[in-house]
C-alpha positions as a Markdown table, in Angstrom:
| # | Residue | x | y | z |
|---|---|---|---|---|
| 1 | Unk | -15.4 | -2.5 | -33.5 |
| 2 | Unk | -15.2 | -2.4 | -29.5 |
| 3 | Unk | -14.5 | 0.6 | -27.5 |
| 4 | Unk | -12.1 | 0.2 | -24.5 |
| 5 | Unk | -12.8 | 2.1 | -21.4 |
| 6 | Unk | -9.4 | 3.1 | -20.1 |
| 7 | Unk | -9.4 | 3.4 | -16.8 |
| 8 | Unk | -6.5 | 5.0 | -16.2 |
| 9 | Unk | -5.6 | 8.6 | -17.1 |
| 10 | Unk | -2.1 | 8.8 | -15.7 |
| 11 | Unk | 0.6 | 6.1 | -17.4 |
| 12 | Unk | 4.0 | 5.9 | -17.2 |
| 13 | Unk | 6.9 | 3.6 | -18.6 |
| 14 | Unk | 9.0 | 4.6 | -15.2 |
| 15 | Unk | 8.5 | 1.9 | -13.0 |
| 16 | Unk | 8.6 | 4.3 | -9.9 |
| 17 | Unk | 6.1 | 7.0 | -11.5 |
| 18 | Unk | 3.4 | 4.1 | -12.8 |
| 19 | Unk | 3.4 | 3.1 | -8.9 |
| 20 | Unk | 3.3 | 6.3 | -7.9 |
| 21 | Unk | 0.5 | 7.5 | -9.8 |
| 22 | Unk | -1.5 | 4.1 | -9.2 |
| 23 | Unk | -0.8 | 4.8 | -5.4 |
| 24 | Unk | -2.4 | 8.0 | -5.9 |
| 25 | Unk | -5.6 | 6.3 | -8.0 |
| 26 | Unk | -5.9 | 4.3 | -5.4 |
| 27 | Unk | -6.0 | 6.6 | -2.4 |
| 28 | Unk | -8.5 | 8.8 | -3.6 |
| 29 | Unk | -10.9 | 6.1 | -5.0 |
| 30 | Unk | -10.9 | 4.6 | -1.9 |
| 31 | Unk | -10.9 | 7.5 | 0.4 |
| 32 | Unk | -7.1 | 6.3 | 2.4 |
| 33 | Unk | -5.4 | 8.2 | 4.1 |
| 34 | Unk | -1.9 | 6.8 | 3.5 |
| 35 | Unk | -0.9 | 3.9 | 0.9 |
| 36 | Unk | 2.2 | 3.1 | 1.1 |
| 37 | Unk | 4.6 | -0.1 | -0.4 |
| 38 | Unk | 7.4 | -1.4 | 1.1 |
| 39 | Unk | 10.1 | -3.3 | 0.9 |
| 40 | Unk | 11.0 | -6.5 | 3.2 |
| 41 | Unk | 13.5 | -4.3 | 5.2 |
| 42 | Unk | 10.8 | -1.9 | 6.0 |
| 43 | Unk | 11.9 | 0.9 | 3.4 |
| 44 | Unk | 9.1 | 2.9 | 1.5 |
| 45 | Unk | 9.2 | 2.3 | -2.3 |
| 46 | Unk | 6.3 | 4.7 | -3.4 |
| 47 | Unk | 3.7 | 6.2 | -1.0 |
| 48 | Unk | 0.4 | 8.4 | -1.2 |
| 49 | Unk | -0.1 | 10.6 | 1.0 |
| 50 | Unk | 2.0 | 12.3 | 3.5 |
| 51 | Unk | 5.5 | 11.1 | 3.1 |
| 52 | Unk | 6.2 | 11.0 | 6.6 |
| 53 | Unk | 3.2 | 9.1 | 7.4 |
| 54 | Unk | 4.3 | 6.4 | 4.4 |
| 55 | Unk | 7.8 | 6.3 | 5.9 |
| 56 | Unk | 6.1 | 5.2 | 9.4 |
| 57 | Unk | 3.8 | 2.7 | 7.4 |
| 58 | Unk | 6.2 | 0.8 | 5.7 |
| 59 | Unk | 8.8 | 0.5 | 8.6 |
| 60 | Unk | 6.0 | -1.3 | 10.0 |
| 61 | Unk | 4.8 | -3.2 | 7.5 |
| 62 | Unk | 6.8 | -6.6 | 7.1 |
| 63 | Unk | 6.1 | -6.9 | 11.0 |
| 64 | Unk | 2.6 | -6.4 | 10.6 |
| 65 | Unk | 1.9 | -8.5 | 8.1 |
| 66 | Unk | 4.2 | -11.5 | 10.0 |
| 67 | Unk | 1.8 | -10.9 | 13.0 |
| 68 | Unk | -1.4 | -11.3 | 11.1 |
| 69 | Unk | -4.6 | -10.8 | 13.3 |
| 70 | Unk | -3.2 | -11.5 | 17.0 |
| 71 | Unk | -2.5 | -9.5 | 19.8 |
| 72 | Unk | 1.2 | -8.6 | 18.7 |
| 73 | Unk | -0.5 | -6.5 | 15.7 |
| 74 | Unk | -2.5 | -4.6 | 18.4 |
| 75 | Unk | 0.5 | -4.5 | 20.2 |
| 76 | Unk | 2.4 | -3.4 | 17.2 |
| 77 | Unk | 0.0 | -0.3 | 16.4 |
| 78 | Unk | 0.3 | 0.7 | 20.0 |
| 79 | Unk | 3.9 | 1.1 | 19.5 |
| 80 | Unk | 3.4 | 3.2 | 15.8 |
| 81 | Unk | 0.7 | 5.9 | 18.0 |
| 82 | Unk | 4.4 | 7.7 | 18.9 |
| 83 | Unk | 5.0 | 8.0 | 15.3 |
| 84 | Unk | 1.2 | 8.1 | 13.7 |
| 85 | Unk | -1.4 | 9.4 | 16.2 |
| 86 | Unk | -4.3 | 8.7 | 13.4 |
| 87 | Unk | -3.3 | 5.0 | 13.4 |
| 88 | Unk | -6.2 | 2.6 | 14.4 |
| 89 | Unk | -6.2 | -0.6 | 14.5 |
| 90 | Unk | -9.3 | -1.9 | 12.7 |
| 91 | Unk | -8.3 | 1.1 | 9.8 |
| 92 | Unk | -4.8 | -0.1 | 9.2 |
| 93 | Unk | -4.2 | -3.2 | 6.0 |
| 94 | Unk | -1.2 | -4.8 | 5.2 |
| 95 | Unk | -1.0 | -7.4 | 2.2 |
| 96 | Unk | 1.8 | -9.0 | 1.2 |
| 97 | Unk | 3.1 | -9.1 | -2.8 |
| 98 | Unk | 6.1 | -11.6 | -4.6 |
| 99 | Unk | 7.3 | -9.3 | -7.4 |
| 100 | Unk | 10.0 | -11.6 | -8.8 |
| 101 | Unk | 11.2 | -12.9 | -5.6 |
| 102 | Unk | 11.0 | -10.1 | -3.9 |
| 103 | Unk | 8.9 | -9.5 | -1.0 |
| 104 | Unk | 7.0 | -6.2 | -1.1 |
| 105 | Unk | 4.1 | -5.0 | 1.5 |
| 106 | Unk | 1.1 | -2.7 | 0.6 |
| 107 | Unk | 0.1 | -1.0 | 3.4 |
| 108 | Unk | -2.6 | 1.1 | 3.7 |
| 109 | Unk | -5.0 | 3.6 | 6.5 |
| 110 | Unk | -8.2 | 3.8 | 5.8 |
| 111 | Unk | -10.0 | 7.2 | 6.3 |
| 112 | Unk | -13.3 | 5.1 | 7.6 |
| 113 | Unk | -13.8 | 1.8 | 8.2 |
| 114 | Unk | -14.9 | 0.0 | 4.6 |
| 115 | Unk | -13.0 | -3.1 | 4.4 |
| 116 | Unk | -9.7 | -3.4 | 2.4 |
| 117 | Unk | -11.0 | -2.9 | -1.2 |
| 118 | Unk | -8.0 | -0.3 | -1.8 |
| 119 | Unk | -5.6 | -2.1 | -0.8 |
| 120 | Unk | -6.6 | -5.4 | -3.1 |
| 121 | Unk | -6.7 | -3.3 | -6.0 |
| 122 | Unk | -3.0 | -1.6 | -5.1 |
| 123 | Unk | -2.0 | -5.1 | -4.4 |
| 124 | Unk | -3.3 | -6.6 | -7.9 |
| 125 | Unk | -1.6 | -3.6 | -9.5 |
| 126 | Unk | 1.4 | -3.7 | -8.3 |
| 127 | Unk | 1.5 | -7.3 | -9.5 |
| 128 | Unk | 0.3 | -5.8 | -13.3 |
| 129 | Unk | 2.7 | -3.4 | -13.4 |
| 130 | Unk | 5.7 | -5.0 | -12.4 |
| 131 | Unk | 5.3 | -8.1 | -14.1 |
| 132 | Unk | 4.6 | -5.6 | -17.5 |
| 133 | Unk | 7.8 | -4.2 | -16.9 |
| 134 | Unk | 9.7 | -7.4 | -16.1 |
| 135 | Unk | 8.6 | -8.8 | -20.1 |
C-alpha cells in the first residue's frame, strides 16, 4: 500500500476558486508579490495579491509577453511605474499558456530576484487544472 503526499490543502471543483487558491499557493511559496493571469485582451481572470496591482499586471501582460526580452519590455515597464511604483524590470515574468485555444498570460513580481520558478509552477497548473475541468 503507497501513501500519497498531497500537496495541496485547498481544492475546489470551481474553476475560478481552484485558480484562485493555486494563485495564492503559489505566491507565498515563492515569496511574489503579485501573480496574476490574464486574458489575451489584458483582463485579470484570478490574481494574488493586491487586486489593484493584478489589474495593472494583466493589462500589461499580452504586451509583455509579445515584446519578449528587448528594449520595448523595458520600455513597457517604464510606462506601468505610473500605475505600479514597485515594478522592476528584472523582478517582473510573463509566460504565456493555450487553455483550449485560448490564450491566457501568467504574470508574476517577484519580491527578490530568484528566477521564475513561481511562475512555471502557476503556469503548469493552470494547464492541470483547466484541462481537468475541460474532461
Amino acid at each position: 500500500m503507497s501513501v500519497i503526499n498531497e500537496r495541496r490543502h485547498r481544492r475546489s471543483e470551481n474553476i475560478g476558486l481552484a485558480l484562485q487558491y493555486m494563485l495564492d499557493s503559489v505566491r507565498h511559496a515563492y515569496d511574489l508579490d503579485q501573480i496574476a493571469i490574464a486574458g489575451n485582451n489584458g483582463l485579470l481572470v484570478a490574481g494574488a495579491g493586491s487586486r489593484r496591482s493584478n489589474d495593472v499586471l494583466a493589462a500589461y501582460a499580452p504586451m509583455l509577453h509579445a515584446a519578449g526580452n528587448s528594449r520595448s519590455r523595458a520600455a513597457i515597464c517604464e510606462s506601468m511605474i505610473s500605475d505600479l511604483p514597485s515594478v522592476n524590470h528584472a523582478a517582473l515574468g510573463v509566460e504565456h499558456v493555450n487553455a483550449d485555444g485560448d490564450d491566457l498570460y501568467v504574470c508574476s513580481l517577484e519580491r527578490k530576484r530568484g528566477g521564475n520558478a513561481g511562475l512555471h509552477r502557476a503556469t503548469a497548473a493552470i494547464s492541470r487544472i483547466l484541462s481537468a475541468n475541460a474532461a
